[in-house]
N, C-alpha and C positions, 0 to 999 in steps of 0.2 A: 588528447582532445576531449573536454567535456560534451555529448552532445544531450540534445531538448526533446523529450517524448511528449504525449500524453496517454490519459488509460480513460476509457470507459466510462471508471466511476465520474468522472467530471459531466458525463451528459447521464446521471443518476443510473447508470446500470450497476447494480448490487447484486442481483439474483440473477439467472438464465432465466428464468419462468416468468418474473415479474410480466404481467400485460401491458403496465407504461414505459418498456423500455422501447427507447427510439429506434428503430431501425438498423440495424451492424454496419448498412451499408454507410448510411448518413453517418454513423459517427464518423466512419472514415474518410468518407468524405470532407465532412465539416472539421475534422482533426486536420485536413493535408489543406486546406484553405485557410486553416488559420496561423500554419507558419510552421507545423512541426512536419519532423521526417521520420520519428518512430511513434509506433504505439502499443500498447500492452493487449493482452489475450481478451480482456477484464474474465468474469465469471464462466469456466467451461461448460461451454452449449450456445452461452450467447454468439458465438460466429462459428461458422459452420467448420465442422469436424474435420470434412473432405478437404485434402491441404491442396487439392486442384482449384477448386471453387476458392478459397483465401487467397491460395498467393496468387494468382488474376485479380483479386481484388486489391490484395496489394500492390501491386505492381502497378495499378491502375494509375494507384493514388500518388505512387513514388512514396510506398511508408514502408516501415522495416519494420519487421515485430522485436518488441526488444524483449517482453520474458511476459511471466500469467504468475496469477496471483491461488492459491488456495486456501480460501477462504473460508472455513469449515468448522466445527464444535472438537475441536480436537481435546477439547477439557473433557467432552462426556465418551466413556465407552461402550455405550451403546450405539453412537455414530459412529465406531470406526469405520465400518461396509462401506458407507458414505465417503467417510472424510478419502479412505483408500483409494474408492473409484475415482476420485475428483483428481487425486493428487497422479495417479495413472495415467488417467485421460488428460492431464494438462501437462506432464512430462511429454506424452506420445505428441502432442500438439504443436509444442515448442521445437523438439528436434525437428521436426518435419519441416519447421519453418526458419532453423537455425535459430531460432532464437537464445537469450543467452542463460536470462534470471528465474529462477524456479522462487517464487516467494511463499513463505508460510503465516500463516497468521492464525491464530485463536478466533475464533469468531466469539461476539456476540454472548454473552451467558446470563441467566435471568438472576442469578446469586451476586454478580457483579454490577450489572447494569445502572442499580440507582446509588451506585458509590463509583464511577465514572469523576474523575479530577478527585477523588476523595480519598490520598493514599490511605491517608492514619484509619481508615472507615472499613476498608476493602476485606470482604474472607479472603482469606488465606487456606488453600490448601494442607488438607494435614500428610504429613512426611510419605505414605504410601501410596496417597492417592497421585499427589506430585513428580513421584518417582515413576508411576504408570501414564502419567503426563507425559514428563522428559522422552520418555521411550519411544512413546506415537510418533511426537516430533524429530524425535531419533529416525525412526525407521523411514520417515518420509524422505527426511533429508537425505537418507542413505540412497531410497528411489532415484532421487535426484540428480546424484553423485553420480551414480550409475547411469544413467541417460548423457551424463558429459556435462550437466549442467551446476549453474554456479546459485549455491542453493544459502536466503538471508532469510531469517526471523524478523517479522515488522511487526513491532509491539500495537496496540491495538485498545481503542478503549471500550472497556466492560466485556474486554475477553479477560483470561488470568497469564496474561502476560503483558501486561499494560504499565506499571510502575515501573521506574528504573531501577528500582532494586531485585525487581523480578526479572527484567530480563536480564539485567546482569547476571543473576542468579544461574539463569539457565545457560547462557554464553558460559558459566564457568561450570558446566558440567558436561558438555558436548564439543568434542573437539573441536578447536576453532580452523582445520582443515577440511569436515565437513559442515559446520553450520556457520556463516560468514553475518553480515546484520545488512537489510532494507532498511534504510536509520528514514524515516519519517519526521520530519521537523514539526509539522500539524499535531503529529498525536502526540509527541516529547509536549509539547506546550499546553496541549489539552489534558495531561495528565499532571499538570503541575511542577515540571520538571524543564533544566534548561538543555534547549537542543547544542546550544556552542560547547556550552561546557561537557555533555555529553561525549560529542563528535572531537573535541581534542583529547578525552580520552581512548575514545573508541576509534580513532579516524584509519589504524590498520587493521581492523576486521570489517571497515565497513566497504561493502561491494557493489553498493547500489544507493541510488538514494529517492526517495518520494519528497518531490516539493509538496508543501502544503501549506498553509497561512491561515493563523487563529485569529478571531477578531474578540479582543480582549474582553469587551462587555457583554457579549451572548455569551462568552465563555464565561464571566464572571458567574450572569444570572444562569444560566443550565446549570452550572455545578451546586450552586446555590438553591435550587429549584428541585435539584436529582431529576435533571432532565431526559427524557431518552433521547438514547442514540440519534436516530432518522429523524427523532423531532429535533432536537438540536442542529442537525442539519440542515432541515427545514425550515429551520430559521438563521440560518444563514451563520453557525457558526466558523464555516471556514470560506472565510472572504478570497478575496482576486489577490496574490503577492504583491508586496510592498504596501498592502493598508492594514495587514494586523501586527502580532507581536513577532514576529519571528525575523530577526536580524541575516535578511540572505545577501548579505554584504560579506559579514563575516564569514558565511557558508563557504560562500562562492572563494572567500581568500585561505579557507582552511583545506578546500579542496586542492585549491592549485598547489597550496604548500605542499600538500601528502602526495602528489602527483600523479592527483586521483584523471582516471581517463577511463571513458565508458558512458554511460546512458544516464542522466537526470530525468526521472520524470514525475510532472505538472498532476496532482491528484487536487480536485478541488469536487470535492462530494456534491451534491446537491438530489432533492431530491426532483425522480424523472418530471413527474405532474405541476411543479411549481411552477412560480412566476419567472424564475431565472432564464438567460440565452445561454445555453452554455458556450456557443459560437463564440460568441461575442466575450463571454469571461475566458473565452483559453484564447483567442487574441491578447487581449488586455494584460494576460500572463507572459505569454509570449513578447509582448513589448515590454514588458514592467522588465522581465529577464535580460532583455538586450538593452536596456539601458543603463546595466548594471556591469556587463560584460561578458553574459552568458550569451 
């Protein structure tokens, strides 16, 4: 049975510290109002540590935590200290709350950033530095592994693991019994790449999936523009499902075929301070979803 989360980043939480981030409690709230039954960790710190305090509040809402994201500079090593405590503290968070998905992801790198959708453009790591990459990710995963949990790589744009030939790269250097794939359909599309065609090569290491949806002509002009990140967000490059490029017809019938069964979840960025509801966009998701058969 496929079932319908949301996470966080949909009501702009990116950071724990950010000051415009809404309320922990409201997200959850405004997530169980709008139709879902799980939702993600988002950023650790943004909800509260103490798994007494969470799960009453889950429990409040009838939401199930389904996994936490770490979201971190795993390209620089000088952040290891960081990227380590994050990926710790959201392991310890997750078991406590049964949760299932450990996700990793590259954050954000200033070398990357203004070559975002621009494979042919993008540095490239040189061979040593890449291989002390692999390892971080390595060792995290392994954290993960070790906690019981089911640990994917979600490529990422204007981290260095954002094109598909990089992540594929890294999938073939990590065992695919510890590092599984969070296949994000939003950033396959915003990196220039097809997510179906992707997903039926990948569709048995994939363990998790993040909805998301490109709206083709921000996407155009940000690429076009070398737009950042949060700004491209900002302007609204990942629209409500079923109004951008990404085919979740075909999603949805390539899951059923692999007999894919576990947690889907709704990731639609935005940022906190904008003009957007997010209420109102993870409704609208949520409907667009069931009318499709999710």
């Amino acid at each position: 049975m496929i079932k319908i989360g949301n996470a966080p980043c949909s009501w702009g939480v990116e950071f724990a510290s950010d000051p415009r981030n809404p309320a922990w409690r409201r997200v959850l709230s405004d997530c169980a109002q709008a139709g879902y039954k799980g939702i993600e960790l988002g950023p650790i710190g943004f909800m509260p540590e103490d798994p007494a305090i969470l799960a009453d509040a889950l429990a409040e809402h009838d939401l199930t935590l389904i996994g936490g994201v770490v979201f971190r500079p795993f390209h620089d090593p000088a952040a290891w200290d960081d990227v380590w405590d994050a990926t710790q503290r959201t392991c310890t968070a997750l078991v406590a709350h049964g949760a299932q998905h450990l996700v990793l992801i590259d954050s954000i790198s200033p070398r990357r950033a203004p070559t975002a959708g621009r494979a042919s453009e993008a540095e490239q790591m040189p061979p040593a530095e890449w291989k002390s990459f692999v390892d971080r990710i390595r060792r995290a995963a392994q954290l993960g592994a070790d906690h019981g949990l089911t640990v994917g790589i979600h490529a990422h744009a204007a981290g260095f693991v954002d094109f598909e030939p990089e992540l594929e790269r890294l999938l073939s250097e990590i065992d695919p019994d510890l590092l599984k794939i969070c296949f994000d359909t939003g950033h396959h599309s915003y990196a220039g790449f097809d997510p179906i065609s992707f997903m039926r090569r990948h569709i048995d290491r994939i363990s998790y999936m993040h909805f998301k949806d490109i709206d083709p002509v921000v996407k155009a002009r940000a690429v076009a523009n070398r737009t950042g990140f949060y700004d491209a967000c900002g302007q609204g490059i990942f629209c409500n499902l079923g109004k951008g490029d990404v085919d979740f017809v075909s999603v949805r019938q390539l899951l059923l075929d692999a007999g894919f069964a576990g947690w889907c979840t709704v990731e639609q960025d935005c940022d906190p301070a904008g003009g957007t509801s997010p209420i109102d966009d993870a409704r609208a998701n949520r409907a667009y979803l069931s009318s499709i058969g999710f």
